[in-house]
N, C-alpha and C positions, 0 to 999 in steps of 0.2 A: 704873664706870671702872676701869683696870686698866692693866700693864705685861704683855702678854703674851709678847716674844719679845727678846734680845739679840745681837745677832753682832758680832763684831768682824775684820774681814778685811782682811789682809795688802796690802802694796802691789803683791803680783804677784796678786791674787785669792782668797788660801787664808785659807781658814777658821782662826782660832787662840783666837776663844774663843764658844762660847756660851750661855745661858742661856735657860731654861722658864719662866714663872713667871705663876699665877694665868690659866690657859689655862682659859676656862670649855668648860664640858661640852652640846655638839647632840647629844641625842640623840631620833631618833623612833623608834618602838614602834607597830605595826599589823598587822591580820591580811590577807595579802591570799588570795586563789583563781589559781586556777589557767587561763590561760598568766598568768606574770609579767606585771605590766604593766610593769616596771622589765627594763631589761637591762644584768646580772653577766658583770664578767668577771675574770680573774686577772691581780691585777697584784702585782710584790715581794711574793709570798708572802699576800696579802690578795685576797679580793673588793671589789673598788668597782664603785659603781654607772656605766656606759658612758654609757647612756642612757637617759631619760625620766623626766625631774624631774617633781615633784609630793608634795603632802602633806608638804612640808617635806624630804623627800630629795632632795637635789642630786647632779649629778654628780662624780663623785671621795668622796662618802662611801662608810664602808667598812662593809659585814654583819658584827656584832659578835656576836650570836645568834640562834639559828631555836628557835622554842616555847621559850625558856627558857635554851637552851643556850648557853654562851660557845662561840664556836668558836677553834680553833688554825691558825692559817692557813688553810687551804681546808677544811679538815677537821673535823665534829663531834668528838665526843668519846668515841665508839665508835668513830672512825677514818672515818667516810662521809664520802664527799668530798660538799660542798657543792652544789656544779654539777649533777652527776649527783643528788642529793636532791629537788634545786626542779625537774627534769625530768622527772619520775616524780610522774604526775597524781595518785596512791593517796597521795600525803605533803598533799595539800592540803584543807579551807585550813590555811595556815602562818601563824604569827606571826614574825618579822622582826622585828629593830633595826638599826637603820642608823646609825650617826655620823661624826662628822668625825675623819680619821683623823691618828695623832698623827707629828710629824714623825721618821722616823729618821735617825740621825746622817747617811747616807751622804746621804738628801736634802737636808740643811741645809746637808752640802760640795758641793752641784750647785746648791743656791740661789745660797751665795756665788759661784762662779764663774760664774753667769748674772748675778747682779746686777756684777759688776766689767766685765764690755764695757756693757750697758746704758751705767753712769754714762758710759762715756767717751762711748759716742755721744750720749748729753746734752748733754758739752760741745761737740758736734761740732754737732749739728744747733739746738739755740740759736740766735735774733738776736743774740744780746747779748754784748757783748765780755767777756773776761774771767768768763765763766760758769764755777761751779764743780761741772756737774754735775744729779744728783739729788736734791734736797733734802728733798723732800715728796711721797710717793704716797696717795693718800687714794682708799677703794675705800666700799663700803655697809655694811662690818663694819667695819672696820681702819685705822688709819692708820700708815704707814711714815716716818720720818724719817731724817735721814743726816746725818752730819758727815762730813768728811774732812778730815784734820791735810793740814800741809806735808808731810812724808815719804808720803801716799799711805792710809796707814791708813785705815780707813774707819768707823767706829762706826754701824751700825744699833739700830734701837728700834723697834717693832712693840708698838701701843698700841690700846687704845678711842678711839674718834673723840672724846670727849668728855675724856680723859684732858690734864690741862694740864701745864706744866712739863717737856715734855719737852725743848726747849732748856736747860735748866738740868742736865737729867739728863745728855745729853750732854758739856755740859762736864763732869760729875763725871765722866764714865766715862774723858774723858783724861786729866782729872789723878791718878784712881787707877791708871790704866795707867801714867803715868809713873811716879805712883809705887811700886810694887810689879811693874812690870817692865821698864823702861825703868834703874832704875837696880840692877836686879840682874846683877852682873856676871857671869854664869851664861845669861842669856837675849839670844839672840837674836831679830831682829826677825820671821823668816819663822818662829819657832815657835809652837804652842800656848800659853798660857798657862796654868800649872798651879799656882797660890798660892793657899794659901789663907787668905789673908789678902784677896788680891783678891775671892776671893768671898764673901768676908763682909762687904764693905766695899760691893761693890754691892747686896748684897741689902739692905741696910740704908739704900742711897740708892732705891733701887725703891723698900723701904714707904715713905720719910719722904716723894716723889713722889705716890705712893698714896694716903697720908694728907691730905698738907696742900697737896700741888701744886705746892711749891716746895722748894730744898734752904738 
């Protein structure tokens, strides 16, 4: 069980705080021959896999090494470009790792703004009067949950399906928001949040979470 991911996003959709924490580690490791049965292609400076899941590789993991080697964006570490490598039959067979690739910031600012129209259309397309939205996304790995204050703020948490007290965790996370940035008269609503005392304050509601399942 686990806390793996925090956001917290502004009323107009922007991203102003997030947190990593206890992200386990997919990684597979195999030799394959030659043609790929997998197809690579460039994305954000990475290889991820386009097409053809199997042996625990999904699509969107990313080739982290070939025979050993960590690579640097597309490129081994003699400078050979990857692509061109696994396309030249004399390099085969190859060893391969593949993982699940780690979020960067620029993505987690196009998560939040994809997840802010979603909720609204939540409230939109609902039966039920008075709907607040997004509440709970639950997938085969993960589960997403959601608060939203009266001002619009949105507090995300991104858990193990089995992980409990996440309602609880929520409320801590607005009342350490109010507390440590709501009443600093220095911060505004549409910024980042940059205290550090807020982050030591969450991370320390995460483990007790973690631990005991409750605050």
């Amino acid at each position: 069980m686990g806390i793996y991911h925090i956001f917290i996003v502004s009323k107009s959709g922007g991203l102003i705080f997030n947190y990593d924490h206890n992200i386990p580690q997919q990684e597979n490791e195999k030799t394959y021959g030659f043609p790929l049965d997998v197809k690579l292609k460039l994305e954000n400076k990475r290889i991820v896999v386009a097409y053809g899941e199997r042996d625990g590789v999904y699509i969107g993991h990313v080739l982290l090494a070939v025979n050993g080697q960590q690579l640097n964006g597309d490129c081994l570490p003699d400078g050979k470009n990857v692509l061109e490598f696994l396309e030249n039959k004399e390099n085969f067979p190859v060893n391969l790792k593949f993982g699940r690739a780690k979020i960067t910031t620029n993505e987690k600012i196009v998560l939040a703004s994809m997840f802010y129209p979603l909720h609204a259309l939540a409230v939109q397309l609902s039966p039920e009067q008075g709907s607040s939205g997004i509440l709970e996304l639950e997938s085969d790995t993960f589960k997403l949950n959601c608060s939203q204050t009266l001002t619009g703020i949105k507090f995300i948490v991104v858990s193990d399906l089995k992980q409990s007290g996440i309602n609880q965790l929520l409320d801590k996370l607005y009342e350490l928001y109010s507390d440590y940035a709501l009443k600093n008269p220095f911060y505004s609503l549409e910024m980042p949040i940059r205290a550090d005392l807020f982050d030591q304050n969450v991370q320390v509601a995460i483990d007790q979470i973690e631990r005991t399942g409750f605050i």
